[in-house]
C-alpha positions in Angstrom: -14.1 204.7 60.7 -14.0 203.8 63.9 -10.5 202.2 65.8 -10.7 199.0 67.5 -10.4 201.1 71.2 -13.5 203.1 70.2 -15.3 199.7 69.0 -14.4 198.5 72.6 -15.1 201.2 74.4 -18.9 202.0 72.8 -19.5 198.2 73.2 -18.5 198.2 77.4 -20.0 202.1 77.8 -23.6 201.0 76.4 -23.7 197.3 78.4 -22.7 199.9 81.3 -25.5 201.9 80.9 -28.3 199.2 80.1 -27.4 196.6 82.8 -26.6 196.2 86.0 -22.8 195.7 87.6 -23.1 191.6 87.7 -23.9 191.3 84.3 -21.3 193.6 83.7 -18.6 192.2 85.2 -20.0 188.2 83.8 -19.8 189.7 80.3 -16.5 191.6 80.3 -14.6 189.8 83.1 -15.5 186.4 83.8 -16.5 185.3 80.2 -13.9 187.1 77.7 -10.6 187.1 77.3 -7.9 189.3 78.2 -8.1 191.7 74.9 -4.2 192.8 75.9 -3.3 189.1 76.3 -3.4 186.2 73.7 -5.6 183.2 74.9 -2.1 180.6 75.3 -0.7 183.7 77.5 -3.9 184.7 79.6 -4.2 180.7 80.5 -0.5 180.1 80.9 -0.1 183.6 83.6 -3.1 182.5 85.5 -1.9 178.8 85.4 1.7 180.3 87.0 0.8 182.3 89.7 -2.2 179.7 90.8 0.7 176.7 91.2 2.9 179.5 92.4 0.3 180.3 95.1 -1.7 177.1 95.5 -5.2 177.8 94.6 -7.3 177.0 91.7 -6.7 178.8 88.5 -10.0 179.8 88.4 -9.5 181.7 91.5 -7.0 183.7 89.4 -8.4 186.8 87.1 -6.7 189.5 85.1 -8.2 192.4 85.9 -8.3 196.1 85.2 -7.4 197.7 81.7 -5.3 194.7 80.3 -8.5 192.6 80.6 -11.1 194.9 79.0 -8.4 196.9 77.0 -8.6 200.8 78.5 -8.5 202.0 82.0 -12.2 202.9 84.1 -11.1 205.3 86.6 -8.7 208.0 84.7 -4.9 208.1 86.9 -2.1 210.6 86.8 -1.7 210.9 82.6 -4.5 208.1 82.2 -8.1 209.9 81.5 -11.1 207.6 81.9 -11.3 204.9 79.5 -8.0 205.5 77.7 -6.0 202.3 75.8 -4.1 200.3 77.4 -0.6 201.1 76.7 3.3 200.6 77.5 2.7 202.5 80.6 -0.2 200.4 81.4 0.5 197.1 84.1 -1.2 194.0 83.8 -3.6 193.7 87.3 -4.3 190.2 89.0 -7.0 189.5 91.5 -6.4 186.1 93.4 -9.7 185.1 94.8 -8.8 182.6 97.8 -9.7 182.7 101.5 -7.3 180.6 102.2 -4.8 182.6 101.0 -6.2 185.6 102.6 -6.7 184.4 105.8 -2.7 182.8 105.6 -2.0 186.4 104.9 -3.6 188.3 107.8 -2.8 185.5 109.9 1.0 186.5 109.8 0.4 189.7 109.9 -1.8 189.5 113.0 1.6 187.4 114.6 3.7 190.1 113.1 2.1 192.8 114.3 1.9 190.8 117.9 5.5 190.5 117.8 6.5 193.8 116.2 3.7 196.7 116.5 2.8 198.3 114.1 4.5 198.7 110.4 5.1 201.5 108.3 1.9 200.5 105.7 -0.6 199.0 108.5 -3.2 202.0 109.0 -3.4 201.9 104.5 -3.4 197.9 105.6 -6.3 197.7 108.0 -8.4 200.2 105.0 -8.2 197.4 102.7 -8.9 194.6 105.2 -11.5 196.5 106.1 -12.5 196.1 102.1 -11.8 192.6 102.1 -8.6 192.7 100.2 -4.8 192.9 100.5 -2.3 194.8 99.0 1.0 192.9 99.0 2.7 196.6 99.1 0.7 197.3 102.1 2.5 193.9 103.9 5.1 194.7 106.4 8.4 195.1 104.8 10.6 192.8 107.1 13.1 189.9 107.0 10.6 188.4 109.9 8.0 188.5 107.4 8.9 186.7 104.3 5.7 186.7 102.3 5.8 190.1 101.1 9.3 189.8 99.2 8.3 186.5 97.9 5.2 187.6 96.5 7.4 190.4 95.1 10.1 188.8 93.9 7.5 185.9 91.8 5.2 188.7 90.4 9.1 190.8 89.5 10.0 187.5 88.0 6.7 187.2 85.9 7.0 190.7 84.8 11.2 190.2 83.8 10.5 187.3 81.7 8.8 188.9 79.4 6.5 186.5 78.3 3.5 188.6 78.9 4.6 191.8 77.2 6.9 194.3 78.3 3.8 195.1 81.2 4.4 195.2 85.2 2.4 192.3 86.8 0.7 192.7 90.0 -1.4 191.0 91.9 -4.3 192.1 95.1 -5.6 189.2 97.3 -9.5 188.9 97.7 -10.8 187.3 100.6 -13.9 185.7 98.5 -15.7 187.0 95.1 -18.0 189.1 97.0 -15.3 191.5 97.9 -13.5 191.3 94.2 -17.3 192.3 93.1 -17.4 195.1 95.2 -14.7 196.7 94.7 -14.6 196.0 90.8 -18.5 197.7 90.8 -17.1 201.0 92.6 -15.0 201.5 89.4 -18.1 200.5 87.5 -20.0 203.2 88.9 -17.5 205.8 88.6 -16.8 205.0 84.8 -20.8 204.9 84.6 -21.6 208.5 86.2 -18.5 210.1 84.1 -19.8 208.7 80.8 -22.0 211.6 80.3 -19.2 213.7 81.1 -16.3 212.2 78.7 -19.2 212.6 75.6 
């Protein structure tokens, strides 16, 4: 008899390998639920960091393998489409180019006033990709975004109401760029299926 992971996994492997990336990503990411998240939770996350960060909570998706319930892309001890687990985190995409844009605005004035930081060259690659990485910030007292976007997503995580999971979060400039880089792991998962058989 078949686990509730397998059920899961042969459901998202075959829509994989019948349709096309959008559909994909409608089906499993914007229609459903979190699977690792009760409804009341997934809203009430979603509802904290969009006041937190003033957008729209439908800017604000969980992502990755506490969404769908297993990972895509196999990680140090994680193969490719394994559960999600205690040493799994719980991965946000804010969709906002407002947001983004405030974001590389002060780092363009940083970078102005400063030079360069130790992250900006792993920075620039994701600009490049239309998303931040909060980690990839500079790391400065003249740049207070990056350790209050730290310190709220620590706080989120420490309270526990969300399961003993780390929350993070990525900036995307608009849903063009979130669909991008979602349908790389898409296609990565989809040419290892054969493979993981």
């Amino acid at each position: 008899m078949a686990t509730a992971h397998q059920d899961r996994v042969r459901e998202f492997t075959d829509a994989l390998i019948a349709r096309e990336n959008e559909r994909v990503l409608d089906e499993f990411y914007h229609v459903r639920p979190a699977v690792m998240l009760e409804a009341g939770a997934e809203a009430e996350l979603r509802r904290s960091i969009a006041v937190k960060l003033g957008v729209e909570m439908r800017d604000v998706m969980i992502t990755g393998s506490a969404k769908i319930g297993f990972t895509l892309v196999g990680k140090a001890g994680r193969p490719p489409l394994s559960q999600f687990g205690d040493a799994s985190d719980i991965d946000v995409a804010v969709i906002s180019s407002r947001l983004f844009v405030d974001l590389w605005q002060s780092s363009f004035l940083h970078f102005q006033d400063y030079g360069d930081w130790n992250n900006s060259n792993s920075f620039r690659k994701y600009l490049a990709r239309g998303w931040m990485r909060p980690d990839k910030l500079p790391r400065s007292s003249d740049f207070p975004q990056q350790r209050e976007w730290f310190d709220f997503f620590q706080s989120l995580t420490a309270n526990g109401k969300f399961g003993p999971y780390k929350i993070s979060g990525g900036v995307y400039y608009n849903e063009l760029f979130w669909k991008g880089y979602a349908s790389a792991g898409l296609n990565i998962c989809r040419n290892g299926i054969g493979t993981l058989a």
